[in-house]
C-alpha positions in Angstrom: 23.9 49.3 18.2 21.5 46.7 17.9 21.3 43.5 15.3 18.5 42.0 13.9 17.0 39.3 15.0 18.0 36.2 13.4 15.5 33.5 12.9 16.4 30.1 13.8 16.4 27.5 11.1 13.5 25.8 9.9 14.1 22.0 9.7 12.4 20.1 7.1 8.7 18.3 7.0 10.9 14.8 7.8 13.1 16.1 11.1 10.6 15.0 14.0 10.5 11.2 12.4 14.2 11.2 11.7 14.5 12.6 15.1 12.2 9.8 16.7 13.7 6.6 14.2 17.4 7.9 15.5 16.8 8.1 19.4 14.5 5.8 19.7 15.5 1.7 19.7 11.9 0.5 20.2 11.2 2.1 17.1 14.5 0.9 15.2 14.1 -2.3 16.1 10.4 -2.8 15.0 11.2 -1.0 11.4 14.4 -3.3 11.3 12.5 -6.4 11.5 8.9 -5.0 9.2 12.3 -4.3 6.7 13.4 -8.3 7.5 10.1 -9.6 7.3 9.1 -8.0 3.4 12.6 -9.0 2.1 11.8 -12.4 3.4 8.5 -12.4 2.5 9.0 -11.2 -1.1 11.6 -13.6 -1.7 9.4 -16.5 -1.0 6.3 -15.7 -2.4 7.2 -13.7 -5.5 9.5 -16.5 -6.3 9.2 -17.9 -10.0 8.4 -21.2 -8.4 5.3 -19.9 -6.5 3.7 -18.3 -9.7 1.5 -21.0 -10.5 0.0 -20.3 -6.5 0.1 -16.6 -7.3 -1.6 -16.9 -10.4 -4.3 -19.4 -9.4 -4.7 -16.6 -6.0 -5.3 -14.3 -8.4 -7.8 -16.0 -10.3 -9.5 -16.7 -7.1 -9.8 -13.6 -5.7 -11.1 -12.1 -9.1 -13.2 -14.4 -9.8 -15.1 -14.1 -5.9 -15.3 -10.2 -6.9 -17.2 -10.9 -9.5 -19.4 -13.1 -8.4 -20.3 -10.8 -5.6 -20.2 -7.7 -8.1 -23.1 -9.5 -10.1 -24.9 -10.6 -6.9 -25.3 -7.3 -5.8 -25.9 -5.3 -9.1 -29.0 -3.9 -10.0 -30.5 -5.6 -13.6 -31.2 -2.1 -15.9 -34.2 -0.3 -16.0 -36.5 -1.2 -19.6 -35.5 1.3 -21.6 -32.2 2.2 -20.3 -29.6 2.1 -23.0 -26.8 -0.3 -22.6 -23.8 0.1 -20.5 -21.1 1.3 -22.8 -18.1 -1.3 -23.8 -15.1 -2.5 -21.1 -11.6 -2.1 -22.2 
């Protein structure tokens, strides 16, 4: 008597990068230290002492973005009807 045919497994979306993080030290080693380098990183610049540099980052950046935002926009057409309100 013959059996079906059993179908093998299907292995989840995930498997082939589990497969190449758990066989492959290259690739642990590089993750290990991008993982070493954000905690590090984090710590010292998202440090209640360093908000005053964040803030004043911030500020920068924003305020560049908007300089070049209104370099580059057109002026309205006459007759156009204003642009509605910003939140």
């Amino acid at each position: 008597e013959m059996l079906p045919e059993v179908p093998p497994p299907t292995l989840p979306w995930y498997a082939p990068l589990v497969r190449l993080v758990a066989f492959s030290p290259p690739v642990r080693s590089v993750i290990l230290l991008a993982a070493a380098a954000i905690t590090l990183l984090s710590f010292t610049f998202l440090h209640d002492s360093q908000l005053t540099r964040i803030e004043w980052a911030r500020h920068t950046v924003r305020a560049s973005l908007q300089a070049l935002w209104r370099r580059y926009q057109r002026p309205p057409a006459p007759g156009d009807a204003p642009p509605p309100p910003r939140r």
